[in-house]
N, C-alpha and C positions, 0 to 999 in steps of 0.2 A: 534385580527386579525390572522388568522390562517398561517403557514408557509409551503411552498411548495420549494421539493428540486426540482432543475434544474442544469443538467448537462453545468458545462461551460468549456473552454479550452484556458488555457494560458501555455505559454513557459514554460520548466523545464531544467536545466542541468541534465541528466541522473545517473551521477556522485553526485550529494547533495543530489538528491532522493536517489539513490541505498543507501548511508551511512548512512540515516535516514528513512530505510522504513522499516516498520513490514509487513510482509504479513500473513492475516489470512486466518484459514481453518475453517472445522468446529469446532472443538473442541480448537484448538490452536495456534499460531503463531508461526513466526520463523520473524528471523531478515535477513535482505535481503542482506548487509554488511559483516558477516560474516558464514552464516547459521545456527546458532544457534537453536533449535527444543525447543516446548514444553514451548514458551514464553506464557504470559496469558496477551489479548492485549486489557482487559479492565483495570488492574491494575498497566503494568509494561510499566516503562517511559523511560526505557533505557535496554538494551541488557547485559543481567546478564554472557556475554560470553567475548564480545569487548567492553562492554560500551557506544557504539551508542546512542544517545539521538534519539529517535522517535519523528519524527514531520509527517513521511505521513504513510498512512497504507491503504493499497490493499485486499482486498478479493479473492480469490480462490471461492467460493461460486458463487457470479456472476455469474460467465459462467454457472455453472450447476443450476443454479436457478434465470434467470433475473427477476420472476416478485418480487422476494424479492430483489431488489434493492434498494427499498426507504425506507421500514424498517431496513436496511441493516443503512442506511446512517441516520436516525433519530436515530435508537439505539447508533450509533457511535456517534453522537454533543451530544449527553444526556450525555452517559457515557467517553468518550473522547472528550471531545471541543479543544482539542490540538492539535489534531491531522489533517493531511488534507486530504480527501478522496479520490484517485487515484482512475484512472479503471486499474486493473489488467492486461487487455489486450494488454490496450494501452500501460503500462510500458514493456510489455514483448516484444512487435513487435518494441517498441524501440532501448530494449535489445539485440534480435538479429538482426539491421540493425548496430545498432552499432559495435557488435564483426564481423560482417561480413565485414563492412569496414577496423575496424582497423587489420583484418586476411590478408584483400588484400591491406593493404594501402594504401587504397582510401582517 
C-alpha cells in the first residue's frame, strides 16, 4: 500500500526544538542551538560544535521550492527516520513572536 505524506500540527515547546533542531539548506546544515555551519544532515546525529543530539530538522529549501516538499520529506524518513520534519516557517514566525515577547515582557 503506498504512503502519502500529510502535513499535521501538534504543540512544540520552542525551547526543545530550538536545542534539537538541524536546519538544512542546499548543500548543508547548521545546528539551530548553537549555529554551527557545514553539518551534513543525512549522516550527522548530534552537532559536532555543542553536541546537540538532533531529533527535528527544518528545510530552508521550502520556501524557495514548495513543490519539492514531499520529496523533501520522503528522502528525509528513507535517510533519517529519526528525525521529525518541522516547517521552517512556522519555526521561525514562532521564533520571532517569541523574542518579541520576551524583548517587551509580555
Amino acid at each position: 500500500m503506498a504512503q502519502h505524506y500529510l502535513r499535521t500540527f501538534r504543540p512544540f515547546t520552542l525551547e526543545e526544538v530550538k536545542k534539537s533542531l538541524l536546519v538544512i539548506g542546499d548543500l548543508t546544515g547548521n545546528c539551530a542551538a548553537c549555529n554551527a555551519l557545514g553539518i551534513n544532515a543525512y549522516e550527522t546525529k548530534a552537532c559536532p560544535e555543542c553536541g546537540a543530539v538532533f531529533k527535528y530538522i527544518a528545510s530552508r529549501r521550502l520556501e524557495s521550492h514548495p513543490s519539492e516538499r514531499f520529496r523533501l520529506a520522503r528522502r528525509l524518513a528513507e535517510k533519517r527516520p529519526d528525525l521529525i520534519l518541522i516547517d521552517y516557517q512556522d519555526y521561525q514566525k514562532a521564533a520571532g513572536d517569541k523574542a518579541a515577547r520576551d524583548f517587551f515582557s509580555v
